[in-house]
N, C-alpha and C positions, 0 to 999 in steps of 0.2 A: 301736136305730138309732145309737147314738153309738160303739158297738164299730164299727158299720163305718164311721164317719166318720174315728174315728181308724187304720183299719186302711188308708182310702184315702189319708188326711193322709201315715203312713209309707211308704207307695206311693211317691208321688209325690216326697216327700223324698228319697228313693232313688233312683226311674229318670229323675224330667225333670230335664235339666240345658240350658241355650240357651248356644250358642257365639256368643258376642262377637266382632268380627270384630279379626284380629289378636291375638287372647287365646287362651289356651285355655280348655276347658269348665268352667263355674263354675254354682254351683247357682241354680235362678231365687232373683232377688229377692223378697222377702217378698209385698208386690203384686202381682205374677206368679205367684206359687205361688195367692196367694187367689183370684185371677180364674179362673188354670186348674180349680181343684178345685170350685168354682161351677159353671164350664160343664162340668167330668164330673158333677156332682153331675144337673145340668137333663137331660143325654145318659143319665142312668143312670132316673132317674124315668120319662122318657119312654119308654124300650128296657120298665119293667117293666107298662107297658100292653099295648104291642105289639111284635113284631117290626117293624123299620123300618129302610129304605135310609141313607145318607149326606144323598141330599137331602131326603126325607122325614123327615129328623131337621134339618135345615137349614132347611127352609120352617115346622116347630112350633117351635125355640128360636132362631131368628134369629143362630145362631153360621154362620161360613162354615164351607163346607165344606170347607179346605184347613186351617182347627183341627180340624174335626170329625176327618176322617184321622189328625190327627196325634195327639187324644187316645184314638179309638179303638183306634188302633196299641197304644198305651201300655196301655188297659186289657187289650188283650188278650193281652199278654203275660202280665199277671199274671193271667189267667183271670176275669178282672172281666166278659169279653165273649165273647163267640164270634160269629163270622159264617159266614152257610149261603151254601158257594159255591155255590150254584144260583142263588138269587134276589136272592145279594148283601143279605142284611138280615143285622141285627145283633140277639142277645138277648143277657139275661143271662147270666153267664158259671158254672162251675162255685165258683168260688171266691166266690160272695155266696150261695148256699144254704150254704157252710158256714159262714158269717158269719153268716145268716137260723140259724143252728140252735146257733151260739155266743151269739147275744144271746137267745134263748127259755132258754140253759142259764143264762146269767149272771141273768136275773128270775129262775129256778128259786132259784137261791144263795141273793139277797137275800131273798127270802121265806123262806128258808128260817132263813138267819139272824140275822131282824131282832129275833126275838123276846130269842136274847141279847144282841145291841147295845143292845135297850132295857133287856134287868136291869142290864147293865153300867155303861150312864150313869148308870141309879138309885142304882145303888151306889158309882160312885167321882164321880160329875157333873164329870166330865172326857167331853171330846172322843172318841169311840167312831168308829174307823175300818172299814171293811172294805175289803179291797184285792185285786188280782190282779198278776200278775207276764207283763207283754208287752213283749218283747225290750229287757230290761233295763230296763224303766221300770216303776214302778208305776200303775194303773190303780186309782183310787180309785172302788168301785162306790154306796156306801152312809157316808152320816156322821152323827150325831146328834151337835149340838154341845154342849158344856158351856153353862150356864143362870148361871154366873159372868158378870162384864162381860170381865174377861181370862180369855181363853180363843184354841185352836188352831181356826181356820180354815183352811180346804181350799181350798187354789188354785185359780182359778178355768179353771187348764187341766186340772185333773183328773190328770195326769199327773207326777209326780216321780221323781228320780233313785235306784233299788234298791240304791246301794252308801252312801246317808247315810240315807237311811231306814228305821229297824224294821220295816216292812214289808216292803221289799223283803229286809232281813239275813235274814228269819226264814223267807221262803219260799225263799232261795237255801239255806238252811244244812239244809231240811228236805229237799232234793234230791238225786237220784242224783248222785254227787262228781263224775262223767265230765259229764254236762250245766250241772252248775254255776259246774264250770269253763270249761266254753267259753262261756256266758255272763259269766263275770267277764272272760272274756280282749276281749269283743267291746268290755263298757263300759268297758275303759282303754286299749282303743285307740281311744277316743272323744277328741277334744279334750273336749268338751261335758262330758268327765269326769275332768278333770282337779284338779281344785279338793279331791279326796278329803282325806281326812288320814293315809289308809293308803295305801303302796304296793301295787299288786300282790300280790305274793307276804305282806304284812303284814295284806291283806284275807282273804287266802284261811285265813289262820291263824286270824283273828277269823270265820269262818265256820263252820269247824271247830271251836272252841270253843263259839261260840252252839247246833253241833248236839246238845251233850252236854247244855246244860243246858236244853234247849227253848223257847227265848226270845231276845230280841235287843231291844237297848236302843240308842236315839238320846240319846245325850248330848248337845244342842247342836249336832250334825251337819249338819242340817239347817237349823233356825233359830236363831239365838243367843235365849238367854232362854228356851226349850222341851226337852223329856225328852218319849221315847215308849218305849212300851213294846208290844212286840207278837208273838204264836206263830201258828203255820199251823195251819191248817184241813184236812184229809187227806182223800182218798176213800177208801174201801173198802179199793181195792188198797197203801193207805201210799203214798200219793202226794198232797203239796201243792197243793191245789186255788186257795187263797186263804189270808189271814193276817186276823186281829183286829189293831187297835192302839188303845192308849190313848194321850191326851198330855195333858200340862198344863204351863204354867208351872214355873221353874226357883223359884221363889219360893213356890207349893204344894206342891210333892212333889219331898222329896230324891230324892238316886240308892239311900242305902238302902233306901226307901220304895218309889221305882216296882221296885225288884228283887222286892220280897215283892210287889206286885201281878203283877209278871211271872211269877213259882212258880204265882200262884193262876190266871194267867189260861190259862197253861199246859195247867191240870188242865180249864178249860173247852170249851177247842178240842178238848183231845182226847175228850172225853163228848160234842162232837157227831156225831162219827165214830162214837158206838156207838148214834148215835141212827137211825143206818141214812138217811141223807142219800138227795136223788134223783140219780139217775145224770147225772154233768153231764159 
């Protein structure tokens, strides 16, 4: 459920914008955004009971119906919806069955590899990450935290930025170079990604290097006082499915140190790939 929470959260980041009068189009405010995605949220539960009208969705969640139009409009662009012009009702759309069958793949993952996130912790009792790679942001699925007082905590939005995080370096660098790139090209033409310590074209180099040696390292990138260490996860086809990461304290584990863990951890990811993974 939370893959499609946040797959609707980016949705709406994207396409609602409310025009101020005498402004031009500016993105809803914070409040605004959260109110809206509530009432899709209420419009989308109710549509997966039944097929339902405009006002028959108006008389079960008490939003009007001239929101109602205007959020349906919005989901249905992005296939969130569909409506049968016969009857004028609204169902689920094509694009939440493929969401309903991406969070059945992503539990598939985490079972799959929780068993070495827990040898991992055991053996180095450092912070044990598992991650995914969604439109340039990392997607934290799975974390077991180090049993240290200091220790790496995981944000409580789940989501961090793939050009400071070993996570994100290690699945961008494990990827076909034509898709990588237009992913790196998308997150610096982000303001939101600006704060990097590489240019551009200085990222794309340190991506290219990380791909030879099988691993990618957050020096501090991310958080001052932290080091992570992290390599991709592959399917079948050699293709990046998700990454491992370890972190700890700059004050535990040098940069020498987390390197040799990055060699070994390396050699891990890839023996799960010969463990004949389920098809995600």
């Amino acid at each position: 459920m939370w893959q499609l929470l946040i797959r609707i959260v980016e949705f709406f980041r994207h396409k609602l914008m409310v025009k101020k009068e005498g402004s031009v189009m500016t993105d809803l405010t914070k409040n605004d955004e959260v109110g809206v995605l509530i009432k899709s949220m209420n419009l989308l539960v109710c549509l997966a009971e039944a097929p339902l009208s405009v006002l028959e969705l108006s008389d079960r969640t008490g939003i009007s119906k001239p929101t109602i139009y205007r959020i349906l409009h919005t989901l249905d662009s992005g296939g969130f919806v569909v409506r049968n012009q016969v009857n004028r009702k609204y169902i689920l759309g094509p694009a939440l069955i493929g969401l309903g069958r991406a969070t059945r793949n992503s539990a598939a993952l985490i079972r799959y590899a929780r068993p070495t996130l827990t040898e991992l912790s055991k053996k180095y009792n450092e912070t044990v990450n598992l991650g995914v790679l969604s439109h340039g942001k990392v997607i934290y699925l799975s974390t077991l935290e180090s049993r240290e007082r200091l220790r790496v905590t995981v944000p409580m939005t789940i989501e961090n930025n793939a050009h400071t995080t070993a996570l994100g370096k290690t699945i961008l660098s494990a990827m076909k170079e034509e898709a990588a790139l237009k992913i790196i090209a998308s997150m610096y033409a982000s303001k939101a990604n600006q704060t990097s310590r590489y240019t551009e074209s200085e990222f794309i180099e340190y991506i290219r290097a990380t791909r030879a040696q099988g691993f990618a390292i957050d020096n501090e990138d991310d958080a001052i006082g932290f080091r992570c260490v992290a390599a991709p996860i592959f399917d079948l086809s050699g293709d990046p499915i998700a990454a491992i990461s370890i972190s700890a304290p700059i004050s535990r584990v040098s940069l020498e140190e987390l390197t040799k863990i990055g060699f070994e951890l390396a050699i891990v990811t890839r023996n799960l790939k010969r463990t004949d993974p389920p098809h995600f």
